[in-house]
MOPAC internal coordinates of N, CA, C and O (Angstrom, degrees):
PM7 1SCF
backbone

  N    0.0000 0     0.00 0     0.00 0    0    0    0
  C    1.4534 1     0.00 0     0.00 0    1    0    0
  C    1.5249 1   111.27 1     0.00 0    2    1    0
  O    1.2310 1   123.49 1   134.00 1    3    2    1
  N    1.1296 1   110.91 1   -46.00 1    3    2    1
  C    1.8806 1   121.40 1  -176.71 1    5    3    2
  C    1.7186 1    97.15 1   -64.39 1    6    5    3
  O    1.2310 1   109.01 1   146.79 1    7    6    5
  N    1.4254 1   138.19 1   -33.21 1    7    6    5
  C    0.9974 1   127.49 1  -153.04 1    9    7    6
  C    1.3681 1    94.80 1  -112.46 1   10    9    7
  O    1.2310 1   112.04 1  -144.93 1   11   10    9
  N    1.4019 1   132.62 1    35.07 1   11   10    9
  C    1.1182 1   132.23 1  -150.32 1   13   11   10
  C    1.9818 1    76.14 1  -139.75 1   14   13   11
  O    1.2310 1   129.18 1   103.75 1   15   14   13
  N    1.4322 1    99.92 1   -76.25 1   15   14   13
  C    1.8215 1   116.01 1   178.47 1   17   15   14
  C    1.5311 1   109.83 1   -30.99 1   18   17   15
  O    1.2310 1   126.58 1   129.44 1   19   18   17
  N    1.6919 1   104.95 1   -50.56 1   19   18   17
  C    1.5484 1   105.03 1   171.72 1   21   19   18
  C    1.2034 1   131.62 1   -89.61 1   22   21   19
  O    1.2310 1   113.09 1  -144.91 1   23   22   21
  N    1.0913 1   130.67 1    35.09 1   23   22   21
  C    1.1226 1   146.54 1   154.38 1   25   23   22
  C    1.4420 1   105.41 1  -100.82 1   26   25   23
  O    1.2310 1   120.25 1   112.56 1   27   26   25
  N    1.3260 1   117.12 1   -67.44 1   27   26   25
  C    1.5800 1   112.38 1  -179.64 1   29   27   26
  C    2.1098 1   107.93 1   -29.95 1   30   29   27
  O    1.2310 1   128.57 1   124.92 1   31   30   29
  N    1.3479 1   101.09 1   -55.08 1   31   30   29
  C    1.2916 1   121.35 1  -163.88 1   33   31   30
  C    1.3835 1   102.27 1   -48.11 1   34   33   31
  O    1.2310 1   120.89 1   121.09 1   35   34   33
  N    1.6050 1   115.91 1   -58.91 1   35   34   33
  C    1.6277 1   125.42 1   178.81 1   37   35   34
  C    1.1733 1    96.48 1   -59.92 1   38   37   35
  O    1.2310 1   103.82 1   111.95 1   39   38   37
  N    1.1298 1   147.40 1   -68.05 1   39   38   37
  C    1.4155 1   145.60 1  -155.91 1   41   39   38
  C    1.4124 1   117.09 1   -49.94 1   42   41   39
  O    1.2310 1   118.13 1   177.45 1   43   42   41
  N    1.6194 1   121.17 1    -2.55 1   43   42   41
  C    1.0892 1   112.46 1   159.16 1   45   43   42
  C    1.2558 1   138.30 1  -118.70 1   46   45   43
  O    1.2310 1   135.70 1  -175.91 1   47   46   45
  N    1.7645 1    87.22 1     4.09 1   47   46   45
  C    1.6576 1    96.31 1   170.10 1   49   47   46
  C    1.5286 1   102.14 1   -88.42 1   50   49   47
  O    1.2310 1   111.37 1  -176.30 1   51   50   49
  N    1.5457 1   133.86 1     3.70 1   51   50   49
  C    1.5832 1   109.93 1  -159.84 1   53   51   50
  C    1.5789 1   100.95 1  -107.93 1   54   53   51
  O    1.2310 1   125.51 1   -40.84 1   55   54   53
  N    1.3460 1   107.01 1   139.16 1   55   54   53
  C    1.2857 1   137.78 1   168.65 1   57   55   54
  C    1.4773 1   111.81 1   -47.50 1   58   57   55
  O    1.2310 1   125.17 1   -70.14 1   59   58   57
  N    1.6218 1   107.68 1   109.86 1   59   58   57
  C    1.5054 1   106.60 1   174.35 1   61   59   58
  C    1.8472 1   117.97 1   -92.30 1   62   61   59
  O    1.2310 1   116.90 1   173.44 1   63   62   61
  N    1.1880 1   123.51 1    -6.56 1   63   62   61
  C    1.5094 1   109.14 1   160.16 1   65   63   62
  C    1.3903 1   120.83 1   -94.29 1   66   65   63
  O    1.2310 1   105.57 1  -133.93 1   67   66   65
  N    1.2163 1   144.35 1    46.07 1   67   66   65
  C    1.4987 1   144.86 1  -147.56 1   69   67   66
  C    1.8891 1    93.75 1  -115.86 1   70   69   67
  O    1.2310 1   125.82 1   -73.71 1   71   70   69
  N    1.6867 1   106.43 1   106.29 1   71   70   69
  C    1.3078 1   116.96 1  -166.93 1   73   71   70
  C    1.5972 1   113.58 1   -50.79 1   74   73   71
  O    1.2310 1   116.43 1    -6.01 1   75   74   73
  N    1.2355 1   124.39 1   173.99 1   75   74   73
  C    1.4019 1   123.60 1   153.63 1   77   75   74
  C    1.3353 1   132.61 1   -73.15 1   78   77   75
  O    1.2310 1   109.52 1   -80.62 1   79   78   77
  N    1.2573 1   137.25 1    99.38 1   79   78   77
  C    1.5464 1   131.60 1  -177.46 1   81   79   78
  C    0.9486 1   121.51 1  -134.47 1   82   81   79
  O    1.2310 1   100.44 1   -22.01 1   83   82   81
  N    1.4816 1   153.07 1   157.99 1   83   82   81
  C    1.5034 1   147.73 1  -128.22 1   85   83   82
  C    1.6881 1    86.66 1  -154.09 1   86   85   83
  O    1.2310 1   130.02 1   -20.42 1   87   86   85
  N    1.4441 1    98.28 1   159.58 1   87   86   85
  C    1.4631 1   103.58 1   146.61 1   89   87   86
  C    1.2587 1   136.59 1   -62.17 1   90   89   87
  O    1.2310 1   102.31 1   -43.52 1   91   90   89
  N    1.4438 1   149.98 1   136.48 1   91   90   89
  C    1.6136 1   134.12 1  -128.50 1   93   91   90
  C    1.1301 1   128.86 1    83.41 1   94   93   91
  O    1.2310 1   117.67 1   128.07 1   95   94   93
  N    1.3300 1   122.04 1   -51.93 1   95   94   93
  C    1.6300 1   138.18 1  -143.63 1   97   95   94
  C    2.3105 1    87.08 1   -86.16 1   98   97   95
  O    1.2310 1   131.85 1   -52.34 1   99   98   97
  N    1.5314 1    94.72 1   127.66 1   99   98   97
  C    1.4140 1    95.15 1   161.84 1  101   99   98
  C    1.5216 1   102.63 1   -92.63 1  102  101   99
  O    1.2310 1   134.14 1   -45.73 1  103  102  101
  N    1.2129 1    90.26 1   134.27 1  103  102  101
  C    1.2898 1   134.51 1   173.95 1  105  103  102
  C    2.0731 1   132.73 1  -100.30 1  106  105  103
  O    1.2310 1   121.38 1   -55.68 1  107  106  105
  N    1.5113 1   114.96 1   124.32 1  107  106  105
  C    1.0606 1    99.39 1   173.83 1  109  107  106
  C    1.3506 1   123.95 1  -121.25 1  110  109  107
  O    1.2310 1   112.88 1   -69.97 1  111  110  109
  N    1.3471 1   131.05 1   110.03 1  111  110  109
  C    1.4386 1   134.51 1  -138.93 1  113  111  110
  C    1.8577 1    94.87 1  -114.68 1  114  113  111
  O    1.2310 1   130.94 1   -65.39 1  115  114  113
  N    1.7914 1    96.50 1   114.61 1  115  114  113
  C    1.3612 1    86.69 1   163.36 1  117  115  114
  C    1.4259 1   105.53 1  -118.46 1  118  117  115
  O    1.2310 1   133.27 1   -18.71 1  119  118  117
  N    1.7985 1    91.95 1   161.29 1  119  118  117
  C    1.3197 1   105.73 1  -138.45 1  121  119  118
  C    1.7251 1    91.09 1  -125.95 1  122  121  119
  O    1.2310 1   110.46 1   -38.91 1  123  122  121
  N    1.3821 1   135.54 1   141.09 1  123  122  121
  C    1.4661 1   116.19 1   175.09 1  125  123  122
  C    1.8621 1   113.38 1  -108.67 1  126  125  123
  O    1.2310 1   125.35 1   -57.57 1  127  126  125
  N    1.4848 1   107.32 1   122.43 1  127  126  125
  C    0.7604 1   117.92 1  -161.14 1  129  127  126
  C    2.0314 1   100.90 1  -103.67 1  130  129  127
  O    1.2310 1   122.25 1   -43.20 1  131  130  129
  N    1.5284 1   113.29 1   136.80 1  131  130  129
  C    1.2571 1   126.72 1  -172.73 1  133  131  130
  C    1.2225 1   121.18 1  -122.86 1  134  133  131
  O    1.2310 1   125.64 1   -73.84 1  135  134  133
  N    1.8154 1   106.78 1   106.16 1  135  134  133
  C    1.2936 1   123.23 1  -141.07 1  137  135  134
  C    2.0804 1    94.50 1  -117.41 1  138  137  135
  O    1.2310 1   115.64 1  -111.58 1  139  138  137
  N    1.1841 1   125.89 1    68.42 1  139  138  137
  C    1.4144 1   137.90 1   171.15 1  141  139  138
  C    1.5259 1    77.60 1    90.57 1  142  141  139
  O    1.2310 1   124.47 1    47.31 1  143  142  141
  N    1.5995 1   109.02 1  -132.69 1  143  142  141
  C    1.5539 1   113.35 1  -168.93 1  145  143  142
  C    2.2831 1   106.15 1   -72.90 1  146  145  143
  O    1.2310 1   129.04 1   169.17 1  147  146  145
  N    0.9744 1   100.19 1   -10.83 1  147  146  145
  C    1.5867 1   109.76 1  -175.02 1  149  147  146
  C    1.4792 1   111.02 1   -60.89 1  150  149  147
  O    1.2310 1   115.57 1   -21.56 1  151  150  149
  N    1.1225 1   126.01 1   158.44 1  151  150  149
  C    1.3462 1   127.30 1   162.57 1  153  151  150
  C    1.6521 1   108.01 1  -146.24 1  154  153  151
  O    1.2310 1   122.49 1   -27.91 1  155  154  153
  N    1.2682 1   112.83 1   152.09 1  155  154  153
  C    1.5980 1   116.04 1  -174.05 1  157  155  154
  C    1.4193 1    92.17 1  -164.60 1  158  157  155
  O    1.2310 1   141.03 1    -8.93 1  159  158  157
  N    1.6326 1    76.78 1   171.07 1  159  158  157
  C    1.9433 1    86.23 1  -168.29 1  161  159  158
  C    1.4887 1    92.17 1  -110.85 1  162  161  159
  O    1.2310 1   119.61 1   -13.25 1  163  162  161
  N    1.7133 1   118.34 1   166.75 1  163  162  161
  C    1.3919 1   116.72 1   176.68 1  165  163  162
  C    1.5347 1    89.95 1  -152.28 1  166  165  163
  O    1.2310 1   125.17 1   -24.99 1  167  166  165
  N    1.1176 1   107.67 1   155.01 1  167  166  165
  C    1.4219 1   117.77 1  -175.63 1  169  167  166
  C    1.2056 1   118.87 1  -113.69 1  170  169  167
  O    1.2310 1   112.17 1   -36.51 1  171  170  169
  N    1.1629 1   132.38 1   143.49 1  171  170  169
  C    1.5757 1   132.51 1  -176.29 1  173  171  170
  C    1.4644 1   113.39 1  -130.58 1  174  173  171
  O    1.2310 1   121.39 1   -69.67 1  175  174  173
  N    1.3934 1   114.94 1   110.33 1  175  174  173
  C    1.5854 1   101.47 1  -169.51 1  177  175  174
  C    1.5992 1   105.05 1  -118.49 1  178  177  175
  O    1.2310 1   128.49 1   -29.18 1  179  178  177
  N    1.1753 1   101.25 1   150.82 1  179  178  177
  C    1.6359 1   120.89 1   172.23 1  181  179  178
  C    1.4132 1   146.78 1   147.29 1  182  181  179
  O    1.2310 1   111.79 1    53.06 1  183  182  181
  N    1.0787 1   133.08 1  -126.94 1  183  182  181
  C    1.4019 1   100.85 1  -163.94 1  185  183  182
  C    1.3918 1   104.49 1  -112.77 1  186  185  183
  O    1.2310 1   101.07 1   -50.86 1  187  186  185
  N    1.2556 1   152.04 1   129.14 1  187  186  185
  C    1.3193 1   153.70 1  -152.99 1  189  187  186
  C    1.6932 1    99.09 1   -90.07 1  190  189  187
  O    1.2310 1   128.04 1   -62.13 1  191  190  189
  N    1.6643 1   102.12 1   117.87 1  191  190  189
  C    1.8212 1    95.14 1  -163.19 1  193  191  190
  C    1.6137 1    95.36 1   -94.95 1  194  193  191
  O    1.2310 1   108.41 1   147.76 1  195  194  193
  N    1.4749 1   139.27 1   -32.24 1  195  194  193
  C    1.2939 1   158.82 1   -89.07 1  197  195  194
  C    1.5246 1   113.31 1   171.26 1  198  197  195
  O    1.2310 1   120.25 1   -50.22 1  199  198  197
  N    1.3695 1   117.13 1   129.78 1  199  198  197
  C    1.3314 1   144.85 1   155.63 1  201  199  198
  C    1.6399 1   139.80 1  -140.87 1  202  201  199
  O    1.2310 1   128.28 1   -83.18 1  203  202  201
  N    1.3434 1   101.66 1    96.82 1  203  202  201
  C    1.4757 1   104.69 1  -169.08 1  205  203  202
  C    1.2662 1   116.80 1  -131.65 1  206  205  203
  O    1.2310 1   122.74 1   -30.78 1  207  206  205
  N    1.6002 1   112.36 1   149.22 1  207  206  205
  C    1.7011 1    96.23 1  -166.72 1  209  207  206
  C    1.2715 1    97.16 1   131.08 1  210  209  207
  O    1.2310 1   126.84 1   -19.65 1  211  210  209
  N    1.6845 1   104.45 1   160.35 1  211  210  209
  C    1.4146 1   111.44 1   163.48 1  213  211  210
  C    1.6259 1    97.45 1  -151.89 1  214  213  211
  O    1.2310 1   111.32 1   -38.30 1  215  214  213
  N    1.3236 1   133.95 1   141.70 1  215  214  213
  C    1.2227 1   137.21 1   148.07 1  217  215  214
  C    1.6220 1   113.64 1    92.32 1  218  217  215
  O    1.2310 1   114.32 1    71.46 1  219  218  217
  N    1.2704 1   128.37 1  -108.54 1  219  218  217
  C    1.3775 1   128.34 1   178.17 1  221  219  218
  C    1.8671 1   100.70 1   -84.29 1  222  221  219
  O    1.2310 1   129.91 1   159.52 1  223  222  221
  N    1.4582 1    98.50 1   -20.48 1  223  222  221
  C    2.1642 1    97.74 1  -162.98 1  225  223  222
  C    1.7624 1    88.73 1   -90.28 1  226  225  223
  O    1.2310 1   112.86 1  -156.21 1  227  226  225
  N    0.9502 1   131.08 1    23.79 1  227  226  225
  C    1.6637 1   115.42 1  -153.53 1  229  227  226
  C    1.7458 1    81.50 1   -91.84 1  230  229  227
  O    1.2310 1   129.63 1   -45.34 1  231  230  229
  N    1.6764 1    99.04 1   134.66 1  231  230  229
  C    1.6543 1   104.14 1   176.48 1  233  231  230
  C    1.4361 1    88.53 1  -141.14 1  234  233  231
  O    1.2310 1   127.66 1   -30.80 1  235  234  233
  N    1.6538 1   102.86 1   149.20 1  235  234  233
  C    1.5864 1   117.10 1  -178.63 1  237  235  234
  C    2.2092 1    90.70 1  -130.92 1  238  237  235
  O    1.2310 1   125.86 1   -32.25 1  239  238  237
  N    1.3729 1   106.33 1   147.75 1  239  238  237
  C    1.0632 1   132.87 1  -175.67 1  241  239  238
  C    1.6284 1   116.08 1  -114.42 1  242  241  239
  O    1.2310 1   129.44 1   -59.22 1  243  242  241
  N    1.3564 1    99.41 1   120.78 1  243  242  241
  C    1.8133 1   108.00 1  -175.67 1  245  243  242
  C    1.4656 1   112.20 1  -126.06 1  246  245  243
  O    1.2310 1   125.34 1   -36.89 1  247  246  245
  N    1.1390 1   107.36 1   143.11 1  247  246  245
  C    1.5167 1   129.35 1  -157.93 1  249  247  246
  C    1.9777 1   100.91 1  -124.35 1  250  249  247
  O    1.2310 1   132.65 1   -72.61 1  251  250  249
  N    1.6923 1    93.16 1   107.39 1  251  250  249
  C    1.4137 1    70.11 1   159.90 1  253  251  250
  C    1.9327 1   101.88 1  -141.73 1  254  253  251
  O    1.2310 1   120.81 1    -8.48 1  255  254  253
  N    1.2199 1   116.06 1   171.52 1  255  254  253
  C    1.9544 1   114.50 1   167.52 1  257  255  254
  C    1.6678 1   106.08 1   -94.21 1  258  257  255
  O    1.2310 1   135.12 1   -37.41 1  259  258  257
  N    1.7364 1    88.35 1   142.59 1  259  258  257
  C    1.7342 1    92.94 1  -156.19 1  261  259  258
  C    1.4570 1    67.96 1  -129.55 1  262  261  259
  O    1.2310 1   110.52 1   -49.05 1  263  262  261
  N    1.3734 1   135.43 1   130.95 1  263  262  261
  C    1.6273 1   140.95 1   163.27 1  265  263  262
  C    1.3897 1   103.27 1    24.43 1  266  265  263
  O    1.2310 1   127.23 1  -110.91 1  267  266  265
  N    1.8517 1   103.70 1    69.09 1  267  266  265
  C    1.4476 1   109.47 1   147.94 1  269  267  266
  C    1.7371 1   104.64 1    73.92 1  270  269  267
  O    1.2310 1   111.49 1  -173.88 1  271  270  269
  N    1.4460 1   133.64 1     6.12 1  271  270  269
  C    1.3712 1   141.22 1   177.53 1  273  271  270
  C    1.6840 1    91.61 1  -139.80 1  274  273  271
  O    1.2310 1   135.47 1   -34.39 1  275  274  273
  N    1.5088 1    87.67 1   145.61 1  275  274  273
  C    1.6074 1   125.57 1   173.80 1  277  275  274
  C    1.6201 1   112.82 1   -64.89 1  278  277  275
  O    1.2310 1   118.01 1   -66.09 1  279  278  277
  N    1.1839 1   121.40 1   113.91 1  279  278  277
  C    1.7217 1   109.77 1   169.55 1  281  279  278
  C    1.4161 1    86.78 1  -113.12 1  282  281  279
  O    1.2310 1   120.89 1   -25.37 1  283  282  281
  N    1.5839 1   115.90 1   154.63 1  283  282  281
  C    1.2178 1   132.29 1   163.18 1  285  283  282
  C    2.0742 1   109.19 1  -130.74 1  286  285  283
  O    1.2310 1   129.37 1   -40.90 1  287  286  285
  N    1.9057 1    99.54 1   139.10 1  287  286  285
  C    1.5555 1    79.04 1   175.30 1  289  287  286
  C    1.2499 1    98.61 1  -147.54 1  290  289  287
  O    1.2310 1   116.13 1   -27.35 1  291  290  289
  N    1.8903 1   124.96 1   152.65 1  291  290  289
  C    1.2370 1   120.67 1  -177.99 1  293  291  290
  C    1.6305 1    93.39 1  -101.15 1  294  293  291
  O    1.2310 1   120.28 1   -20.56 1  295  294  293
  N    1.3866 1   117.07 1   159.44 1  295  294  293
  C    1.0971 1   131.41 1   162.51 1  297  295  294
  C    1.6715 1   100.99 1  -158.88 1  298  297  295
  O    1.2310 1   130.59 1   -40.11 1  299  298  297
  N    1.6316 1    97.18 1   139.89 1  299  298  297
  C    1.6115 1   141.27 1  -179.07 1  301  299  298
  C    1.5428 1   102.11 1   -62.88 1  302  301  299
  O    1.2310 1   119.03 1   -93.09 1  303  302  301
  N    1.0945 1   119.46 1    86.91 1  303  302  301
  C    1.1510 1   116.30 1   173.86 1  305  303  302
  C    1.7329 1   139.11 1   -22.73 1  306  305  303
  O    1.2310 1   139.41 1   140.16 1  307  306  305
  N    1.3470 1    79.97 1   -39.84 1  307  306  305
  C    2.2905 1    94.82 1  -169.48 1  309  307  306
  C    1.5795 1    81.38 1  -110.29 1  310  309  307
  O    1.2310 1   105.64 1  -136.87 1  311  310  309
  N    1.2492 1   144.23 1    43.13 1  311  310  309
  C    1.3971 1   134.11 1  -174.66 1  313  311  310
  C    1.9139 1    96.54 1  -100.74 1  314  313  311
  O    1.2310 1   129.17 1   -53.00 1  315  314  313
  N    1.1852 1    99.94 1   127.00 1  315  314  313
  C    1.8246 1   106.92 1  -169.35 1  317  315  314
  C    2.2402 1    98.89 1   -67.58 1  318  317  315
  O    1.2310 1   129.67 1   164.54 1  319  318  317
  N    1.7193 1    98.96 1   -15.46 1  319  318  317
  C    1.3078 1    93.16 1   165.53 1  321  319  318
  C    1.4162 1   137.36 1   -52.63 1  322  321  319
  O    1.2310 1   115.14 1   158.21 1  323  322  321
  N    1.8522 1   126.82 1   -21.79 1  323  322  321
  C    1.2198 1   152.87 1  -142.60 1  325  323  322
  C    1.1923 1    83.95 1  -122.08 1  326  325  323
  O    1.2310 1   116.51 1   -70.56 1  327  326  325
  N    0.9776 1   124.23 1   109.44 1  327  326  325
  C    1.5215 1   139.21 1   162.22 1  329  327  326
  C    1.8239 1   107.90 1   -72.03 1  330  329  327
  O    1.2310 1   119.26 1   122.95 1  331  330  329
  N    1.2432 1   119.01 1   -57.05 1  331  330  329
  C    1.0768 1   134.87 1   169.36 1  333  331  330
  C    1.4475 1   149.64 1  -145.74 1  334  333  331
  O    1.2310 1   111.18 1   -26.88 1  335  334  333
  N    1.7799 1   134.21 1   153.12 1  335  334  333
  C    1.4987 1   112.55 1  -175.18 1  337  335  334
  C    1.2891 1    88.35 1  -125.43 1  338  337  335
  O    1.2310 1   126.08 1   -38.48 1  339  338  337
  N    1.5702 1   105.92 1   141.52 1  339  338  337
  C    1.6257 1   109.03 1   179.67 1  341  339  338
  C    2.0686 1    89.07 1  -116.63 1  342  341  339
  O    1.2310 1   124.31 1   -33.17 1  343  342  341
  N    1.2068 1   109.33 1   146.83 1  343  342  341
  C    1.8842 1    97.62 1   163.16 1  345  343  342
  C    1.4128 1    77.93 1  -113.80 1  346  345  343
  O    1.2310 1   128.39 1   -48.90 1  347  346  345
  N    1.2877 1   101.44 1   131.10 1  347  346  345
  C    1.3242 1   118.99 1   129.22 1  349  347  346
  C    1.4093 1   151.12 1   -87.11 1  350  349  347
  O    1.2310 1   117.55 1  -178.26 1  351  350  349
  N    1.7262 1   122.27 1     1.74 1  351  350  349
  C    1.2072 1   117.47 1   168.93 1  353  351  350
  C    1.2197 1    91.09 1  -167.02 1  354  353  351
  O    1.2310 1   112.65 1   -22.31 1  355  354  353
  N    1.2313 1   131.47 1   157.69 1  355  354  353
  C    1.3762 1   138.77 1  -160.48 1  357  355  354
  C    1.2100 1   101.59 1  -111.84 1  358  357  355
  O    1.2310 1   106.63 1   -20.41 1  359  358  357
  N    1.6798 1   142.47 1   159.59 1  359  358  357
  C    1.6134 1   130.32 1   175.38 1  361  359  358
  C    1.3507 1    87.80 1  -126.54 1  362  361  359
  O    1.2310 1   113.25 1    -5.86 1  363  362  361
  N    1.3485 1   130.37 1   174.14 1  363  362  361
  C    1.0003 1   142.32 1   167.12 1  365  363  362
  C    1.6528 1   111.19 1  -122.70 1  366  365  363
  O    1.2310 1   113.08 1   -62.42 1  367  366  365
  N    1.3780 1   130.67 1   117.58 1  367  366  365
  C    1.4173 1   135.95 1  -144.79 1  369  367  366
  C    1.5756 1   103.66 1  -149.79 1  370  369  367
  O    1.2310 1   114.95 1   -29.87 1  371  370  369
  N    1.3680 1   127.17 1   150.13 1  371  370  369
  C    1.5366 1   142.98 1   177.87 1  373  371  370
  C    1.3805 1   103.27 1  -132.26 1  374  373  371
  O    1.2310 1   124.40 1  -146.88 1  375  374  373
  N    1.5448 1   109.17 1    33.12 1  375  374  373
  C    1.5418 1    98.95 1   174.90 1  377  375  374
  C    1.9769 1    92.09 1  -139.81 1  378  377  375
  O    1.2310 1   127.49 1    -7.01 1  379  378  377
  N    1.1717 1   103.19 1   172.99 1  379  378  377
  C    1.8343 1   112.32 1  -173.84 1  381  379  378
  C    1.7177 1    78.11 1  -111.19 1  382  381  379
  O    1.2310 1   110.64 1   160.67 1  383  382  381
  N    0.9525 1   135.20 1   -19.33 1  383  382  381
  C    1.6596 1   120.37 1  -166.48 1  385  383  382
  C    1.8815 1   107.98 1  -155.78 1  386  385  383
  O    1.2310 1   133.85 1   -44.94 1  387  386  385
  N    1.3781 1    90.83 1   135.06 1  387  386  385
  C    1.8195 1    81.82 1  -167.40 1  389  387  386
  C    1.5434 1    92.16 1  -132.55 1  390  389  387
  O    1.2310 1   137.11 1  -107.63 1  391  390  389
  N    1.4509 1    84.46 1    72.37 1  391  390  389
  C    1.9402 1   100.06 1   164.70 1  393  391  390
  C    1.4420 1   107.56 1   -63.89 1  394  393  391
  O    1.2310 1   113.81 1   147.37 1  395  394  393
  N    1.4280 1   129.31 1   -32.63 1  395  394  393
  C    1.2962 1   137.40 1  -172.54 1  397  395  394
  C    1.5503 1   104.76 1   -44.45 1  398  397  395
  O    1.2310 1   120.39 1   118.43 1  399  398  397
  N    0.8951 1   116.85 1   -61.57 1  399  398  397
  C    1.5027 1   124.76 1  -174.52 1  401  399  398
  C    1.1406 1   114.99 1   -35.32 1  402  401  399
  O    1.2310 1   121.17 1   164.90 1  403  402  401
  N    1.4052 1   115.37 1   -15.10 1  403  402  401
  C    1.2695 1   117.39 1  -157.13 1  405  403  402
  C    2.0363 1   103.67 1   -81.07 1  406  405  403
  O    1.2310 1   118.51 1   175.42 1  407  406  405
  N    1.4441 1   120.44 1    -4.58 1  407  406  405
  C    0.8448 1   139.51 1  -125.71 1  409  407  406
  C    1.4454 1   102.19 1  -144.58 1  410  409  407
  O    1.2310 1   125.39 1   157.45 1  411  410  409
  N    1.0432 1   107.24 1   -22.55 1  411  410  409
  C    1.7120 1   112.55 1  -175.42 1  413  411  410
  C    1.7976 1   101.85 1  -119.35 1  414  413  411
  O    1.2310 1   134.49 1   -39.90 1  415  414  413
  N    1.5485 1    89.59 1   140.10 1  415  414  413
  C    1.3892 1   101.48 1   163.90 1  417  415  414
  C    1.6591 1   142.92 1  -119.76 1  418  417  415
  O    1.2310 1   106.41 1   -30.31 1  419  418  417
  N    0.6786 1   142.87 1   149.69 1  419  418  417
  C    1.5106 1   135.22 1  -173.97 1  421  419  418
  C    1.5379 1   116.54 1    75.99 1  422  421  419
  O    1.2310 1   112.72 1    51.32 1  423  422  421
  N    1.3745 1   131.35 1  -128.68 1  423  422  421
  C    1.2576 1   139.99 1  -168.41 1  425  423  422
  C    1.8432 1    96.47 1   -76.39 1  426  425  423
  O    1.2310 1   132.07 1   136.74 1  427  426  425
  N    0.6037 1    94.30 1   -43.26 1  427  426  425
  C    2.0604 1    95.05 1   173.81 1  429  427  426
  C    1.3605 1   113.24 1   -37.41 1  430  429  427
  O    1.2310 1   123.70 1   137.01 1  431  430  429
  N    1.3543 1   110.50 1   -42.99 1  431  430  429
  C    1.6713 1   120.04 1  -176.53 1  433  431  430
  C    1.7049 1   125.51 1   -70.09 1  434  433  431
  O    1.2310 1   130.86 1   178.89 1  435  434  433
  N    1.7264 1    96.65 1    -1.11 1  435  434  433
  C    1.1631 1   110.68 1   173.64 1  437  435  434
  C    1.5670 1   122.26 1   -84.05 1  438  437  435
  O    1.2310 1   123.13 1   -51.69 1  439  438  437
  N    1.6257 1   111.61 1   128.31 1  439  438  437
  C    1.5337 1   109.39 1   175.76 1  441  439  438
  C    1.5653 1   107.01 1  -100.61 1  442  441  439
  O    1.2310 1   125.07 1   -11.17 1  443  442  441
  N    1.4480 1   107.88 1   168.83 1  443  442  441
  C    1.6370 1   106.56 1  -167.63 1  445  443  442
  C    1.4963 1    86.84 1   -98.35 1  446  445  443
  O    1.2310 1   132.05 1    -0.07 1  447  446  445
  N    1.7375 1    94.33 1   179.93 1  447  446  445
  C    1.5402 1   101.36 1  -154.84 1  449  447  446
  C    1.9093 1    90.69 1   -99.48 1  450  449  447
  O    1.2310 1   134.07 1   -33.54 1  451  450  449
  N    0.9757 1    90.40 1   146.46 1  451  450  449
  C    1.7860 1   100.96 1   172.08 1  453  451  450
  C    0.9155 1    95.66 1   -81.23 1  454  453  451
  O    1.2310 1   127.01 1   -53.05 1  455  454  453
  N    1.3471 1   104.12 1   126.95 1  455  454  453
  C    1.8219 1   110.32 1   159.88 1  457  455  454
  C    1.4185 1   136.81 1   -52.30 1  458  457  455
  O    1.2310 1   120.20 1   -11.52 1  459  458  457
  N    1.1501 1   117.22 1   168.48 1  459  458  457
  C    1.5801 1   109.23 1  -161.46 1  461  459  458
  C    2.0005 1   117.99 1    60.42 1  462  461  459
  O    1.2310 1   126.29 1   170.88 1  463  462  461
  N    1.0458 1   105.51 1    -9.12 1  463  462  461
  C    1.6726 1    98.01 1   179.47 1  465  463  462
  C    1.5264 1   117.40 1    74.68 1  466  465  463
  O    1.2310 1   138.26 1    26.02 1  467  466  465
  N    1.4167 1    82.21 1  -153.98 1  467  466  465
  C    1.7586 1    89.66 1   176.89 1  469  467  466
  C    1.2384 1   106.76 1   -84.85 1  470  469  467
  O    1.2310 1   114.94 1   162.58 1  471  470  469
  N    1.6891 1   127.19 1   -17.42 1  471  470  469
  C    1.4113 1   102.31 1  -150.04 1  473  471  470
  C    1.7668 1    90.08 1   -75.59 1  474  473  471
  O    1.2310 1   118.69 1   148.05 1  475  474  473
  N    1.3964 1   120.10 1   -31.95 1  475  474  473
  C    1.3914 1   124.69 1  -168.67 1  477  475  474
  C    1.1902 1   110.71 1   -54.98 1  478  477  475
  O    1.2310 1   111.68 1   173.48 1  479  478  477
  N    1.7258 1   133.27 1    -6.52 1  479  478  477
  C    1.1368 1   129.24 1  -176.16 1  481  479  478
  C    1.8015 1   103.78 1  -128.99 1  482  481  479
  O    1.2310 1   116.84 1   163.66 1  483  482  481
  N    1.1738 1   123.61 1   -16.34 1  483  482  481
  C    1.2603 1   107.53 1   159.18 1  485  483  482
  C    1.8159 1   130.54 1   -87.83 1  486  485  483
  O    1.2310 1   136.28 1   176.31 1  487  486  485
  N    1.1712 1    86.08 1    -3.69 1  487  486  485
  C    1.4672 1    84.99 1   177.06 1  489  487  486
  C    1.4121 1   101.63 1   -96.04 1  490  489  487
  O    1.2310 1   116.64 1   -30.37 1  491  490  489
  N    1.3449 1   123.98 1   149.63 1  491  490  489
  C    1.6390 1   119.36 1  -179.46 1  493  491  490
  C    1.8523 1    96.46 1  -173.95 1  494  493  491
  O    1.2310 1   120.10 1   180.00 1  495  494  493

């Protein structure tokens, strides 16, 4: 019965245009940032290392190199903060989590392209 109530409950915080994207796939996540009464968008791009979660908690993790150092960031998927997710390139991957990366530098950090592209993953 309780898991019945919370579901109703999530179901109205979750975001119904939220694209298709995989682990691999670069990604460009804008994010809205609130600057005194201001608001602006900022973008965060890179490679999506991570997916965990289910439902309203679902968070995906992006990895990108900012002058030669590693940034890593989680963001809440259905979070009304995310203005938007663009993929821009699809990876092709045999892992659910690519902590590895964390570890490699330069041309190494590159994943190959899944076939078919994006269109094979935005259309569904």
């Amino acid at each position: 019965m309780s898991q019945e109530i919370l579901k109703l409950v999530e179901k109205a915080s979750l975001k119904w245009e939220v694209p298709q994207f995989a682990v691999g796939d670069t990604v460009d996540v804008h994010t809205r940032i609130l600057e005194g009464e201001d608001e602006r968008i900022q973008v965060f791009s890179g490679t999506v290392i991570a997916r965990s979660g289910s439902g309203s908690r679902e968070m995906f993790a992006v990895r990108r190199i900012v002058a030669g150092e590693g940034v890593e960031r989680k963001f809440p998927l259905h979070s009304p903060k995310i203005a938007k997710i663009e993929v821009k390139r699809t990876g092709a991957t045999r892992r659910a989590k690519l902590y590895y990366l964390r570890e490699r530098v330069g041309k190494s950090v590159r994943l190959r392209e899944r076939k078919g592209g994006k269109e094979e993953t935005t259309s569904a």
